[in-house]
MARSE-810590 format. One record per residue: residue in three letters; y negated, z negated, x of N, C-alpha, C in turn. Coordinates in pm, whole numbers, plus 32768, in hexadecimal, padded with zeros to 4 digits. Each point is the difference from the previous one (the first is absolute). Layout:
REM residues N
  aa n_c2 n_c3 n_c1 ca_c2 ca_c3 ca_c1 c_c2 c_c3 c_c1
 Ala    Y    Z    X     Y     Z     X    Y    Z    X
...
***
This chain:
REM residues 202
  aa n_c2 n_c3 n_c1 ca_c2 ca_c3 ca_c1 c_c2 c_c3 c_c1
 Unk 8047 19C8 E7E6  806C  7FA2  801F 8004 7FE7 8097
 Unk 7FFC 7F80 8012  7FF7  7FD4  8094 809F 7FDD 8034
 Unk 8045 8064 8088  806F  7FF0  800C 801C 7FC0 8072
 Unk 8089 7FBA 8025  800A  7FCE  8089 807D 8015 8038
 Unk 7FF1 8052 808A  8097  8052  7FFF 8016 7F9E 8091
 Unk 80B6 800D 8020  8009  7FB2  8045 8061 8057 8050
 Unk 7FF1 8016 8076  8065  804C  8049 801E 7FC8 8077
 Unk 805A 8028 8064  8062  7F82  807E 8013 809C 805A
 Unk 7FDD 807A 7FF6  8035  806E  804F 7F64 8039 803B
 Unk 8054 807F 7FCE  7FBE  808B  8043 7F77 8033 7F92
 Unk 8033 7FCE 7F69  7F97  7FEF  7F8D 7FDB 807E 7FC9
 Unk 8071 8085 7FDA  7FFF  8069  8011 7FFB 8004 7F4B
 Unk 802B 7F7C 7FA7  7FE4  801B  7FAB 7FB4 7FC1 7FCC
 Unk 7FB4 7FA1 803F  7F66  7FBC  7FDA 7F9B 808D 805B
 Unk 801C 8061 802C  7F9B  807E  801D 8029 8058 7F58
 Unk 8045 8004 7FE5  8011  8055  7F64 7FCB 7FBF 7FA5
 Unk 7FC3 7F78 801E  7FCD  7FA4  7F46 7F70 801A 8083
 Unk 7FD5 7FEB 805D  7FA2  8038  8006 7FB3 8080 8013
 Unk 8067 8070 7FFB  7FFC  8085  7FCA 7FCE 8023 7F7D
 Unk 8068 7FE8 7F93  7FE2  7FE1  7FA5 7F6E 7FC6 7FA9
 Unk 7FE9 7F81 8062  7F87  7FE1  7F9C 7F4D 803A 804B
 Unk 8027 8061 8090  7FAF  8072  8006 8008 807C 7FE2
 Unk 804F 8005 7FC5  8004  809D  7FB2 7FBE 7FD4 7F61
 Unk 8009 7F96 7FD9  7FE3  7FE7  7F8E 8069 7FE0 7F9B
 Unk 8087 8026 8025  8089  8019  7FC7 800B 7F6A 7FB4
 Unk 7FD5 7F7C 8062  8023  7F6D  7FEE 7F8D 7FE6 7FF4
 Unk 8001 7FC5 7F7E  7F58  7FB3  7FAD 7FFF 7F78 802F
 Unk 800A 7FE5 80A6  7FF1  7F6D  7FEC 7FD3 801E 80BA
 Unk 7FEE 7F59 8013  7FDC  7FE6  8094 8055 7FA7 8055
 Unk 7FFF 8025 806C  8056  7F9A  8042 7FA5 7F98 804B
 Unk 8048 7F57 7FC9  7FB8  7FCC  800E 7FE4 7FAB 80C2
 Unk 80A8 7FF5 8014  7FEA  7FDB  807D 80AF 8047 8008
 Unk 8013 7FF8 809C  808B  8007  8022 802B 7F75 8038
 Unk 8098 8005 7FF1  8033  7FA9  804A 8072 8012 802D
 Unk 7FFB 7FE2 80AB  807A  7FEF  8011 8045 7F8F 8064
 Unk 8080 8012 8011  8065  7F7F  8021 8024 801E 808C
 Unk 7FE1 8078 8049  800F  7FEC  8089 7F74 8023 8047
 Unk 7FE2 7FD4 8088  7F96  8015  802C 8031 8096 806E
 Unk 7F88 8043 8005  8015  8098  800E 8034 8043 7FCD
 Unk 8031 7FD7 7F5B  803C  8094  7FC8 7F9A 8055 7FD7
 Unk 8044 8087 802F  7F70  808B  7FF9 7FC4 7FDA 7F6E
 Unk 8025 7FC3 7F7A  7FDC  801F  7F9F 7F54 7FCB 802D
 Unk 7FFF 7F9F 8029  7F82  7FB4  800A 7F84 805D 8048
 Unk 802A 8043 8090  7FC0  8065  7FFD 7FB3 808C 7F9B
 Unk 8078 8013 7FB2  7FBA  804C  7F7F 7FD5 7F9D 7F9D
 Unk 8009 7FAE 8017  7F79  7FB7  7F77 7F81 8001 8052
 Unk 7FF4 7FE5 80A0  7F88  8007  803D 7FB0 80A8 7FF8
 Unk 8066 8038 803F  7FED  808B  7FDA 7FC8 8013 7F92
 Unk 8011 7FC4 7F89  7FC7  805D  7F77 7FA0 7F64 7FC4
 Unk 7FE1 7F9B 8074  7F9C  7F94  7FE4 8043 7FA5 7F58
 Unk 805A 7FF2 8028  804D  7FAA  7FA5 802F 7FA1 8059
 Unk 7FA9 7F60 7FAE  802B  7F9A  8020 8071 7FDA 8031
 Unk 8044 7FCD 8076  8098  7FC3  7FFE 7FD2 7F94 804B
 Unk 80A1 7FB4 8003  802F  7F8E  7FE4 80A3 7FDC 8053
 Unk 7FEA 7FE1 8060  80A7  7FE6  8062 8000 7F82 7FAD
 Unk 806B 7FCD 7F9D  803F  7F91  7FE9 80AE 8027 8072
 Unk 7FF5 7FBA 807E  8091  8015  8073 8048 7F9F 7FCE
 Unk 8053 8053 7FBC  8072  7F7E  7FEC 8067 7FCD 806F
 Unk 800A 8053 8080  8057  7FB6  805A 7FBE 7F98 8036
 Unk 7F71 7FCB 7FFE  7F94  7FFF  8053 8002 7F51 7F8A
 Unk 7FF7 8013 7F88  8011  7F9E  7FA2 8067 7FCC 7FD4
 Unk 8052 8021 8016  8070  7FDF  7FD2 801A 7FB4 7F71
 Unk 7FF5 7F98 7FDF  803E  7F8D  7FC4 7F4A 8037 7F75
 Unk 7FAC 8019 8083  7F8B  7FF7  7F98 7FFF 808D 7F8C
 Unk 804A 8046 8057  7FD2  8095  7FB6 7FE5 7FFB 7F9D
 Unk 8041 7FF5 7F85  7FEE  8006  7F76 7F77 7FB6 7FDD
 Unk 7FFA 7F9D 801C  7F7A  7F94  7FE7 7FA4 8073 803E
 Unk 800B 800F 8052  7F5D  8029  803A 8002 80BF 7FCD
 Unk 804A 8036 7FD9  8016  8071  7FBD 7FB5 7FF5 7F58
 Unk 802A 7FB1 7FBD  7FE0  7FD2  7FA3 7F5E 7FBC 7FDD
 Unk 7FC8 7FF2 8073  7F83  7FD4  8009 7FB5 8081 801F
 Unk 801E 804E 8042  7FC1  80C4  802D 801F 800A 7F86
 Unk 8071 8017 7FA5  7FE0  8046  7F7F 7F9B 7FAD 7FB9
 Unk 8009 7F78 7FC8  7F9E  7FF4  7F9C 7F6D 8000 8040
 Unk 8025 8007 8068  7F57  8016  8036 7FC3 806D 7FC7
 Unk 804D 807E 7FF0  8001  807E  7FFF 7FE8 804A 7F63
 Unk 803C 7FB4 7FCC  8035  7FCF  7F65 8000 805C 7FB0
 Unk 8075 80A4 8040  7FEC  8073  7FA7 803F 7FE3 7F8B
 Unk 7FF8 808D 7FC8  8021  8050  7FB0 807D 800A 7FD7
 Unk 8028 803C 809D  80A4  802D  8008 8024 7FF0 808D
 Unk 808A 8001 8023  8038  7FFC  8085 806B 806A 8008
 Unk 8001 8054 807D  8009  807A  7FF9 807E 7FDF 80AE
 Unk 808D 7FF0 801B  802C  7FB9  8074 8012 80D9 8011
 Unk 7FB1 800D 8067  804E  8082  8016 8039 7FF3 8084
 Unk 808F 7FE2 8018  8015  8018  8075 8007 7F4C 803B
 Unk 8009 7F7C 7FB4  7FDC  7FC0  803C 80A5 7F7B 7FDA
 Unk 8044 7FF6 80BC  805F  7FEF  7FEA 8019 7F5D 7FBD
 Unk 7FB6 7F9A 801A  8016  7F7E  7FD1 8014 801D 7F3E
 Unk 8061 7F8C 7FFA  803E  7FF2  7F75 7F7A 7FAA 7FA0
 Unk 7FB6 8011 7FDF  7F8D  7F93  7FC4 805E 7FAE 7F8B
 Unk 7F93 7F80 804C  805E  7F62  7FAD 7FE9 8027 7F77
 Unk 803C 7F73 7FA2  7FDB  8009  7F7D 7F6B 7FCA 7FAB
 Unk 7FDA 7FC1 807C  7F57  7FB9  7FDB 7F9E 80A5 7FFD
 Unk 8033 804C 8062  7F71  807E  7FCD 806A 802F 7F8A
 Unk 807D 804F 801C  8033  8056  7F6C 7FC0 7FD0 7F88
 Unk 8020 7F84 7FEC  7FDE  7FC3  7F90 7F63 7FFB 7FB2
 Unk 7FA7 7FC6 8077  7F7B  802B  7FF8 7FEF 8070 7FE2
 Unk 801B 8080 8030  7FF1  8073  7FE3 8041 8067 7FAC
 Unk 8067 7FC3 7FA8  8055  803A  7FCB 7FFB 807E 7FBF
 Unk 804D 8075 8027  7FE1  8069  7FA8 7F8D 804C 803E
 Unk 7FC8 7FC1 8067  7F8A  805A  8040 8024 801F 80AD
 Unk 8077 7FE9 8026  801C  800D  808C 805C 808C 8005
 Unk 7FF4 8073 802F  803E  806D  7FFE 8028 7FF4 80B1
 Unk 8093 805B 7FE3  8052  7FF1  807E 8027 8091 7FF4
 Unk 8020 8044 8082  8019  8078  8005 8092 7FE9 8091
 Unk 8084 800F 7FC1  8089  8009  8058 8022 807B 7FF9
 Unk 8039 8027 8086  8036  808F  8035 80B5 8005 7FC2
 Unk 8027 7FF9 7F9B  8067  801B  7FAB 7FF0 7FF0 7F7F
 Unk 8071 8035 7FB4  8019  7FF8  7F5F 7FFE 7F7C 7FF9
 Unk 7FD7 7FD3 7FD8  8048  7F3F  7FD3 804B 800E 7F80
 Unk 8053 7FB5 7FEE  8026  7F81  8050 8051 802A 8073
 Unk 8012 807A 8032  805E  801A  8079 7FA9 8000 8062
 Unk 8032 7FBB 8056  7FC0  7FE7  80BA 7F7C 7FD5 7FF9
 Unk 8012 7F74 7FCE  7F62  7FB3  7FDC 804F 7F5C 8023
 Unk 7F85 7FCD 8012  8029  7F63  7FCF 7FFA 7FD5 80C9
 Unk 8006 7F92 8013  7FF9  7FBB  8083 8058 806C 8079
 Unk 7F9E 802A 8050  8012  803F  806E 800B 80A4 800D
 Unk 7FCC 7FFB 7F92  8003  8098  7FD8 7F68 803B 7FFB
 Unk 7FDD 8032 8072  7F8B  8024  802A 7FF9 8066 8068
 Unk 7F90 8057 7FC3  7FDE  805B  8098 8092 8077 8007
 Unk 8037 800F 80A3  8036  8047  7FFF 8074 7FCA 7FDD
 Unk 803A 7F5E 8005  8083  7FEA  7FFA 8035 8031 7F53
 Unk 7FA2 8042 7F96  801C  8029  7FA7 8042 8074 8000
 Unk 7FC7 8055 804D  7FF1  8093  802E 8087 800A 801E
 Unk 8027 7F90 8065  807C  801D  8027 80B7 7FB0 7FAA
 Unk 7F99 7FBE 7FC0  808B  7FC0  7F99 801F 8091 7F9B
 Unk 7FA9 8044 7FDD  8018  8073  7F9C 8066 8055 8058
 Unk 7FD7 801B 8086  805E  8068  8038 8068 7FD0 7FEF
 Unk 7FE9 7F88 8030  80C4  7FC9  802B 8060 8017 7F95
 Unk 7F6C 7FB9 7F69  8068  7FDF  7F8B 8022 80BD 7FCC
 Unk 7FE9 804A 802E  7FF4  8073  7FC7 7FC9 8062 7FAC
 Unk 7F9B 7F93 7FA0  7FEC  8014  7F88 7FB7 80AD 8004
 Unk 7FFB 805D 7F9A  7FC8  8073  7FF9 7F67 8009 7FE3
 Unk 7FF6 7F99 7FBD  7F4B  800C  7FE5 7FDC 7F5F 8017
 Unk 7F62 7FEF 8035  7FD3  7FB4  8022 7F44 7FF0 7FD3
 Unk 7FE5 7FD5 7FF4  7F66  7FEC  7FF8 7FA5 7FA7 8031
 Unk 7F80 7FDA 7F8B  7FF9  7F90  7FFA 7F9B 7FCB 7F92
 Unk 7FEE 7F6F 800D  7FED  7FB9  7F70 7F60 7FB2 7FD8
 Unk 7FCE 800F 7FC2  7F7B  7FA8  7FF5 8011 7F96 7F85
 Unk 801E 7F6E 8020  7FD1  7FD3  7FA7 7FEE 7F5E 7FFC
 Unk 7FA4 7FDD 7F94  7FE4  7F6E  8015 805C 7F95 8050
 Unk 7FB2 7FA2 803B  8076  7F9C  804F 7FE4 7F98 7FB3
 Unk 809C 7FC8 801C  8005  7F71  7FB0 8041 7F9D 805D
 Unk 8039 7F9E 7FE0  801A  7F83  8054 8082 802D 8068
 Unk 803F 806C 7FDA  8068  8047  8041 7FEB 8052 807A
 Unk 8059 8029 8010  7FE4  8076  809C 801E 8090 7FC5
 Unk 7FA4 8056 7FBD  801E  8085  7FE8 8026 7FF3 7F67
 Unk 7FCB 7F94 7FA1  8077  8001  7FB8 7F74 8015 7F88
 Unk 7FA2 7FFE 7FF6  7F8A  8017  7FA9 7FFC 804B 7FA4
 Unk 7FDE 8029 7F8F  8006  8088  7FA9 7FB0 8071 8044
 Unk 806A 8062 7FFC  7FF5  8092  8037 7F6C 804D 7FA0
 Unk 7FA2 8039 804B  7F9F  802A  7FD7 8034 80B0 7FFE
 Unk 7FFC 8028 8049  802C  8071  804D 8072 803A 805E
 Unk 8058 806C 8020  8076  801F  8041 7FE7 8085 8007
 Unk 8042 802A 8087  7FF3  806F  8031 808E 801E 804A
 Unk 8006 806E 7FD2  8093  8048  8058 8045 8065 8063
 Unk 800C 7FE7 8086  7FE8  8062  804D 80AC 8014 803F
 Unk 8016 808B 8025  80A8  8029  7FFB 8024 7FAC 80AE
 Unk 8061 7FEA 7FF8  8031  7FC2  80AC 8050 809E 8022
 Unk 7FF5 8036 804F  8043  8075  804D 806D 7FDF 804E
 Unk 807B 8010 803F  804C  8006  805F 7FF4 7FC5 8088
 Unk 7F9A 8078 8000  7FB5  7FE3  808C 7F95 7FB7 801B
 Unk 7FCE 7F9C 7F8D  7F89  7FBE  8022 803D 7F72 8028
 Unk 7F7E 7FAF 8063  802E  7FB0  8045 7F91 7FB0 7FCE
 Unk 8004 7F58 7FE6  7FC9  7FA4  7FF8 7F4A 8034 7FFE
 Unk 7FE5 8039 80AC  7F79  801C  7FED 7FE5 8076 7FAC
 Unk 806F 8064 7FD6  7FC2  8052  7FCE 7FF3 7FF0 7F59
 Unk 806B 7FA0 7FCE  7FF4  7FCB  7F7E 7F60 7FA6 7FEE
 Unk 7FEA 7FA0 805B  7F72  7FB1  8005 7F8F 8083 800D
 Unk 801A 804E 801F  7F83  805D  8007 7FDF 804F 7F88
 Unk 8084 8009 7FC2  7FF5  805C  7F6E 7FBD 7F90 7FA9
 Unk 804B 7F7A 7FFA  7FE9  7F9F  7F9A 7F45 7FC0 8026
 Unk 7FEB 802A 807B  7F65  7FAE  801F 7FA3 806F 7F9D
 Unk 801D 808C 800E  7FBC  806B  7FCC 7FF6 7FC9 7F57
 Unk 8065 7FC4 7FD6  8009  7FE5  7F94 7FA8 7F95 7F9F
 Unk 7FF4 7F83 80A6  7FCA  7F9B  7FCF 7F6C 8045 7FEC
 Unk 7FD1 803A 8045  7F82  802D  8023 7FB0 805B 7F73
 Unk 8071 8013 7FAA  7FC6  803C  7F7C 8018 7FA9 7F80
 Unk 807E 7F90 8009  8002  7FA6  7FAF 7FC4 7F9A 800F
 Unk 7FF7 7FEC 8045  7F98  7F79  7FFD 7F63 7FE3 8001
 Unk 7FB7 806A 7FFB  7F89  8025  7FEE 7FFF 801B 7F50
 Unk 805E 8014 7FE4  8018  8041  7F77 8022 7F7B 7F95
 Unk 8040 7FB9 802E  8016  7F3A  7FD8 7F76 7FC2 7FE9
 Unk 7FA9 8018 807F  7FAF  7FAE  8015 7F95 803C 7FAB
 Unk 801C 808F 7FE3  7F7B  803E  7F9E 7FE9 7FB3 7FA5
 Unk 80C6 8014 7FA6  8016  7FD9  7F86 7FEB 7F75 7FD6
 Unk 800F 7F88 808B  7FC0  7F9B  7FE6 7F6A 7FE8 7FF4
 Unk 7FBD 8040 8062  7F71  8002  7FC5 7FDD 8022 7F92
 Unk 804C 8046 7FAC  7FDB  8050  7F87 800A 7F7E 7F84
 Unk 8054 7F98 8033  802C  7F90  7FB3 8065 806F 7F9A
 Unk 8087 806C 8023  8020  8040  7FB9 80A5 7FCA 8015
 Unk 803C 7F9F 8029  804E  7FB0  8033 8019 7FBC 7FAE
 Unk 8095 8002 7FA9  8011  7F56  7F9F 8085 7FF5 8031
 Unk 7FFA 7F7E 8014  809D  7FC6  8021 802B 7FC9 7F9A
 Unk 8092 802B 7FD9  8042  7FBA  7F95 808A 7FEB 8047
 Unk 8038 7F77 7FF6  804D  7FD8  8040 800B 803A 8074
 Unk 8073 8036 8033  800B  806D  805C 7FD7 8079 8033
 Unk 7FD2 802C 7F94  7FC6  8067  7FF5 7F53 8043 8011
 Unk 7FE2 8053 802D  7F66  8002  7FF3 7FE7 8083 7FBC
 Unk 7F98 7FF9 7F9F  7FFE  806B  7FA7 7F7D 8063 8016
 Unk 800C 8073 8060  7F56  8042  800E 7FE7 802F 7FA8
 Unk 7F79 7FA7 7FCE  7FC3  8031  7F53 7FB0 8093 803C
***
């Protein structure tokens, strides 16, 4: 299975799907990277491990982004799309094209502290404020929505007293780093059925 992951950071969890598929753990290949800012470290580790990338800059395009985004994917014309870490909302011309094959990995439970502007650390820190006792986070298909896709996977990690925004993002990154290698298996495995809302691992 030929994959195409798309990350906008540091790319700490496009290094775990390519962990993964050198240990042997993930039966598939990555086919190119992409990402939406120019110099995010992720791009360095695709050079690092000689995986193709791809700067589609959306501040840089503006008006074009989507169009010329949309032309890098079908150029590319995987398998699956794998956003680890990658902050732009994708239009409804790729979802649709790709339906059911685009996996998203968010640093909370959903549907709590998801959806437009809820990214990165400002998540980290809506949980403190809001108080909540447990926090995680979520893997699952995207759809024309923001966060709102059928849930593949969920993970649950305790909020402490004393933990602070970075120290909640540090528990929940540890987290992404074993679920989402673990998504992307089960999609290579073609072991993934979506029924309505729901996704069923055969």
């Amino acid at each position: 299975m030929r994959l195409l992951v798309m990350a906008s950071g540091n790319g700490t969890d496009f290094q775990s799907i390519i962990d993964g598929i050198k240990s042997g753990y993930i039966n598939a290949e990555i086919a190119a990277l992409i990402s939406d800012k120019e110099g995010a470290y992720a791009l360095k580790r695709a050079a690092d491990n000689n995986i193709p990338s791809i700067c589609v800059p959306k501040k840089k395009l503006k008006g074009r982004f989507y169009e010329e985004l949309m032309k890098v994917v079908d150029k590319i014309n995987p398998d699956g799309i794998i956003l680890a870490g990658f902050i732009t909302i994708l239009n409804e011309e790729i979802v649709n094209k790709y339906q059911n094959k685009i996996i998203n990995i968010h640093p909370s439970l959903i549907p709590s502290f998801c959806g437009k502007g809820f990214y990165g650390i400002n998540v980290h820190k809506a949980v403190i404020e809001y108080g909540v006792k447990y926090t995680g986070c979520t893997v699952h298909f995207v759809d024309a929505g923001a966060d709102t896709g059928p849930i593949i996977l969920q993970e649950v990690v305790k909020v402490e007293d004393n933990d602070t925004p970075e120290t909640v993002a540090d528990k929940v990154l540890k987290l992404e780093h074993r679920l989402l290698p673990y998504a992307v298996k089960l999609f290579a495995e073609g072991r993934l059925k979506v029924e309505g809302r729901k996704v069923i691992i055969i």
